[in-house]
Chimera marker file (.cmm) of the C-alpha trace (Angstrom):
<marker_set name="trace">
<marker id="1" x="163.728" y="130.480" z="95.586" r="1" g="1" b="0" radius="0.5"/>
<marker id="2" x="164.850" y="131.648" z="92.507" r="1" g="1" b="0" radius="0.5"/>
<marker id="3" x="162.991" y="135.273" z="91.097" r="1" g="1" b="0" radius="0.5"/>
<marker id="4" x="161.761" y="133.255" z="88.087" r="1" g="1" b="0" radius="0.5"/>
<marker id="5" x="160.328" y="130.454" z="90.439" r="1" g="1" b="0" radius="0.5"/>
<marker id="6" x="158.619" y="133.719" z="92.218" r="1" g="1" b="0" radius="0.5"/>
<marker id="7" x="157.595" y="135.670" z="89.325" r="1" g="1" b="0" radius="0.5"/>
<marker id="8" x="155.553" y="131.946" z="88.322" r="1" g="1" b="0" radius="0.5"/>
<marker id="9" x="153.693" y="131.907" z="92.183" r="1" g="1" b="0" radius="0.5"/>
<marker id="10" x="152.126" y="134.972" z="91.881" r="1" g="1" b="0" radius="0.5"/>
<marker id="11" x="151.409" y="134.297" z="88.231" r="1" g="1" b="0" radius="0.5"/>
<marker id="12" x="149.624" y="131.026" z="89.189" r="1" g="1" b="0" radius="0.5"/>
<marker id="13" x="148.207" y="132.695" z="92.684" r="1" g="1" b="0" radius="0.5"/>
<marker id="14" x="146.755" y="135.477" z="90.323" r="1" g="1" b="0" radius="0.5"/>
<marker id="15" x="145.556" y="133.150" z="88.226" r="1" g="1" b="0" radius="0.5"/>
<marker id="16" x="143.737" y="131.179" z="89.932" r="1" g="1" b="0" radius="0.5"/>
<marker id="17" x="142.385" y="134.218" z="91.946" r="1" g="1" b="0" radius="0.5"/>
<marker id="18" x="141.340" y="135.634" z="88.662" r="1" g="1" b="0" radius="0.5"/>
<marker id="19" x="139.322" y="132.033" z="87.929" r="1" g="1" b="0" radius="0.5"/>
<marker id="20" x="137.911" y="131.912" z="91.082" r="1" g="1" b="0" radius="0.5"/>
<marker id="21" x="136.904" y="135.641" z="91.309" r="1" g="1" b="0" radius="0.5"/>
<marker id="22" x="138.265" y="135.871" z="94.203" r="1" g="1" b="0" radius="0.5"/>
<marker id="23" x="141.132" y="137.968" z="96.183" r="1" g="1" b="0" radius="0.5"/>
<marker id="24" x="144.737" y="136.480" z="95.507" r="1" g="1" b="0" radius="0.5"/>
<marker id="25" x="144.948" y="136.632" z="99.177" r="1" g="1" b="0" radius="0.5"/>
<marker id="26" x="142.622" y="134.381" z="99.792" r="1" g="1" b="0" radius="0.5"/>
<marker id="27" x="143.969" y="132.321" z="97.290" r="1" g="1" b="0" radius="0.5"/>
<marker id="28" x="147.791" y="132.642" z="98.590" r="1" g="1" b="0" radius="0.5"/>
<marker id="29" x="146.376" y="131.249" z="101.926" r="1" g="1" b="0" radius="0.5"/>
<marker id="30" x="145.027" y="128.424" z="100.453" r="1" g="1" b="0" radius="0.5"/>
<marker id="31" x="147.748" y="127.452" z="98.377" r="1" g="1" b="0" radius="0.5"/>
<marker id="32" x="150.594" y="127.845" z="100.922" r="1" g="1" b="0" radius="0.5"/>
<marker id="33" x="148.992" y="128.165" z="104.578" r="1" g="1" b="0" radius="0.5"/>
<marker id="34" x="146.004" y="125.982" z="104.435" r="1" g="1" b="0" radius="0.5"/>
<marker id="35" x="147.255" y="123.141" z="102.273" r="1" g="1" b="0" radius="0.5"/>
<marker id="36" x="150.613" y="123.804" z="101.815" r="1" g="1" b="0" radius="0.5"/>
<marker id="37" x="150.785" y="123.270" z="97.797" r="1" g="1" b="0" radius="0.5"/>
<marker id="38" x="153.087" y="126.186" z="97.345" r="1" g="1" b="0" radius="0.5"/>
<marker id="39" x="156.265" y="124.833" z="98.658" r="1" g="1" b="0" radius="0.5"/>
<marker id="40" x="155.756" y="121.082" z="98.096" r="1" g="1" b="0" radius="0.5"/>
<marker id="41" x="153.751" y="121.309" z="94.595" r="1" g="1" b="0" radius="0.5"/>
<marker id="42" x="154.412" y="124.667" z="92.691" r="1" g="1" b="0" radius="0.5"/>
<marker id="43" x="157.651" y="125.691" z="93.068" r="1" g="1" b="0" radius="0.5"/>
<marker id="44" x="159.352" y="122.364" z="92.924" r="1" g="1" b="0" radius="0.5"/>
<marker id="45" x="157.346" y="121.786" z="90.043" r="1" g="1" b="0" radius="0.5"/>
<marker id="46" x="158.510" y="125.163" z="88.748" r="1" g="1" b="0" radius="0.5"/>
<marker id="47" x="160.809" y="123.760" z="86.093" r="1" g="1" b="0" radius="0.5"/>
<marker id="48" x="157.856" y="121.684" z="84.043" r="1" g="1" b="0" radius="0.5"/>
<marker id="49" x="154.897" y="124.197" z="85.097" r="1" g="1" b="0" radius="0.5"/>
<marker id="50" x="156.095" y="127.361" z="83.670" r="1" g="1" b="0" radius="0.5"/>
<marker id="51" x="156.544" y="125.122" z="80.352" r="1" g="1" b="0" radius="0.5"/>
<marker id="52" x="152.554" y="124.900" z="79.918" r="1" g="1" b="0" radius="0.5"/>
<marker id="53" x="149.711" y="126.844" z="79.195" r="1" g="1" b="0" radius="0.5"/>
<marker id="54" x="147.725" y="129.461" z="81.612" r="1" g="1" b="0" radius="0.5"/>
<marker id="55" x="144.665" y="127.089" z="81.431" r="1" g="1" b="0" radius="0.5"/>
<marker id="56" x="146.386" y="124.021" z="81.951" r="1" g="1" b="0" radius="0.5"/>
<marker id="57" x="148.224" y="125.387" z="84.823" r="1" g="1" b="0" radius="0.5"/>
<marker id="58" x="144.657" y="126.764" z="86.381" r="1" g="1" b="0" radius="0.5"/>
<marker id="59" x="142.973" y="123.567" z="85.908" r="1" g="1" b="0" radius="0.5"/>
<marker id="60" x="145.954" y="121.739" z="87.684" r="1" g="1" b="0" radius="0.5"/>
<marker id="61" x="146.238" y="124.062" z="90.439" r="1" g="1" b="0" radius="0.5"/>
<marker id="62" x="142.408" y="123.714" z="90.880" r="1" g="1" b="0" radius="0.5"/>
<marker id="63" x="142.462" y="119.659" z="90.674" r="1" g="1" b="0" radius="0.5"/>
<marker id="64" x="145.235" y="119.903" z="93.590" r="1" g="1" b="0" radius="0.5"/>
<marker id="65" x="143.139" y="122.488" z="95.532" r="1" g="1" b="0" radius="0.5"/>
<marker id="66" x="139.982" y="119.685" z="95.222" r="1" g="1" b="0" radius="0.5"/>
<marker id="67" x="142.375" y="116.826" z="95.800" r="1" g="1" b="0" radius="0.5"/>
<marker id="68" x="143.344" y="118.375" z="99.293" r="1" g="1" b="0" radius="0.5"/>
<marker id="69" x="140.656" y="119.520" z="100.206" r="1" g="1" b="0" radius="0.5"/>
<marker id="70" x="140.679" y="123.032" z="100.142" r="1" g="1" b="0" radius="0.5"/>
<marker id="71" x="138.194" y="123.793" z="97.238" r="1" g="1" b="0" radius="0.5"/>
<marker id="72" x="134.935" y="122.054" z="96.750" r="1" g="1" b="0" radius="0.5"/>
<link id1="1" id2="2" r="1" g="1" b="0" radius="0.2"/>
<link id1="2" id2="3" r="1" g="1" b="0" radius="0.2"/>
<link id1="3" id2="4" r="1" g="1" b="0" radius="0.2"/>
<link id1="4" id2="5" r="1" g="1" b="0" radius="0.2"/>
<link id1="5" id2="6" r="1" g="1" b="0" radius="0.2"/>
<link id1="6" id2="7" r="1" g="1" b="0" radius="0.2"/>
<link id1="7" id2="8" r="1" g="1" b="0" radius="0.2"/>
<link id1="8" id2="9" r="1" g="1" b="0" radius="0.2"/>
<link id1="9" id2="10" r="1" g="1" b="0" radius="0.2"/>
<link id1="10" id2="11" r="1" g="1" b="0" radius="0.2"/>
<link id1="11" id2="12" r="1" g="1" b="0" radius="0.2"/>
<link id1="12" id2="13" r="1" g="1" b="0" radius="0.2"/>
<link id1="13" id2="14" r="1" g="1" b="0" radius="0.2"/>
<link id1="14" id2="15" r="1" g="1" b="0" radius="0.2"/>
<link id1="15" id2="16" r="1" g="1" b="0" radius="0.2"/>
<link id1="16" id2="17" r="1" g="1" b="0" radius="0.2"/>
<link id1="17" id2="18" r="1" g="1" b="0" radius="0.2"/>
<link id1="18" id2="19" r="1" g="1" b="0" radius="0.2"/>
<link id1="19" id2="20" r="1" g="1" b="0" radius="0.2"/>
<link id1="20" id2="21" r="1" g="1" b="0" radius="0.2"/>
<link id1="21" id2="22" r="1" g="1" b="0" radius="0.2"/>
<link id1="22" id2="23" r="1" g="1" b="0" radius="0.2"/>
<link id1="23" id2="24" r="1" g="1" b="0" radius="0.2"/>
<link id1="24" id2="25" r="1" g="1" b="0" radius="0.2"/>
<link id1="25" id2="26" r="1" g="1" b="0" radius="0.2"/>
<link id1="26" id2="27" r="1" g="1" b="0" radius="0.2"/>
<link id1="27" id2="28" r="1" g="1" b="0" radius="0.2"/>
<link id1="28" id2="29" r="1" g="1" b="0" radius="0.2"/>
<link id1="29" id2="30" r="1" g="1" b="0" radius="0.2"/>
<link id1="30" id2="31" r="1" g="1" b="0" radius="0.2"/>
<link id1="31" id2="32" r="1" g="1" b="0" radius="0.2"/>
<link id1="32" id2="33" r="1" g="1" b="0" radius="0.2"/>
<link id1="33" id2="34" r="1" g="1" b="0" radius="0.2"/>
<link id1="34" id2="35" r="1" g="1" b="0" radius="0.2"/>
<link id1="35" id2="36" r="1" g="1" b="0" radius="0.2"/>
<link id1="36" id2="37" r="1" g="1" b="0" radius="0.2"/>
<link id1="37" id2="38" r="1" g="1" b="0" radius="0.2"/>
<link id1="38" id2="39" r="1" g="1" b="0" radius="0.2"/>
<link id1="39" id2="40" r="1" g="1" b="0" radius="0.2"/>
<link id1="40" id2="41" r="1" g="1" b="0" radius="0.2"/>
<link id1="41" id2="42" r="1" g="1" b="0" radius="0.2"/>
<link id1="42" id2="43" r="1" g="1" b="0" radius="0.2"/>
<link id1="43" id2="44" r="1" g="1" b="0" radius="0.2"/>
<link id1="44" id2="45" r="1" g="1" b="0" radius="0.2"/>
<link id1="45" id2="46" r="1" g="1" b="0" radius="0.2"/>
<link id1="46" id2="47" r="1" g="1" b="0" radius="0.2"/>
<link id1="47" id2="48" r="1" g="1" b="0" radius="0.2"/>
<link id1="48" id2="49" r="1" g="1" b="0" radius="0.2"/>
<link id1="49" id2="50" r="1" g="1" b="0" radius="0.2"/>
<link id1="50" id2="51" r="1" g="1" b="0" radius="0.2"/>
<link id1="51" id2="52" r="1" g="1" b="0" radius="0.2"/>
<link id1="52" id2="53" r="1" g="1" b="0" radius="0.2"/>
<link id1="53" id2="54" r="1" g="1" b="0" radius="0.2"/>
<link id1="54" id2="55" r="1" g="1" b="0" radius="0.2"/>
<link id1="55" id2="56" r="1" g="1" b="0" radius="0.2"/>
<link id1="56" id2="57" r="1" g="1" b="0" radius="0.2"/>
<link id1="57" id2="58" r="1" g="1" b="0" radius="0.2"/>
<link id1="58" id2="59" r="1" g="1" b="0" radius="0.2"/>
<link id1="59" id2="60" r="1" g="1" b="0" radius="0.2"/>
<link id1="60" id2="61" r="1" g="1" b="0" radius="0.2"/>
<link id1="61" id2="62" r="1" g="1" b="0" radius="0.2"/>
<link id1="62" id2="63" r="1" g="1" b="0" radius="0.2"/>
<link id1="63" id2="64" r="1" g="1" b="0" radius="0.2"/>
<link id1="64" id2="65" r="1" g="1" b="0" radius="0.2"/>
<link id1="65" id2="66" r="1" g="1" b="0" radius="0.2"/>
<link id1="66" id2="67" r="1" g="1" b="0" radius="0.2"/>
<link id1="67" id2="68" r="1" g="1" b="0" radius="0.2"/>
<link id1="68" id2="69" r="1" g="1" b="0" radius="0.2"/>
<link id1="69" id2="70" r="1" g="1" b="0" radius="0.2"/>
<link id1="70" id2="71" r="1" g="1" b="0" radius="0.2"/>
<link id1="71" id2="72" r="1" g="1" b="0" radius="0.2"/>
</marker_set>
């Protein structure tokens, strides 16, 4: 992983954290341990995502965290 492709996971883990209101922790485990949308999702998506805005990002990363099940 590239330090660019890192610098953009903890922006989006913060992020969404920040949305949520919530710990980034809590929000790293549910991106990458619980669901897994870290490594199959974010950062092979790195190249397109980092192109777009903090909202749309959020509400993306939010849809996927609905879609799987992870967020209600």
């Amino acid at each position: 992983m590239s330090k660019s492709a890192l610098e953009f996971a903890i922006f989006c883990i913060e992020a969404v954290a920040q949305h949520l209101n919530v710990p980034g922790n809590q929000v790293y485990d549910m991106l990458a341990k619980q669901s897994d949308i870290l490594n199959t999702y974010l950062i092979p998506s790195f190249d397109v995502l980092h192109t777009q805005s903090r909202q749309y990002i959020v509400d993306d990363i939010l849809a996927l965290m609905q879609e799987r099940g992870v967020l209600s």
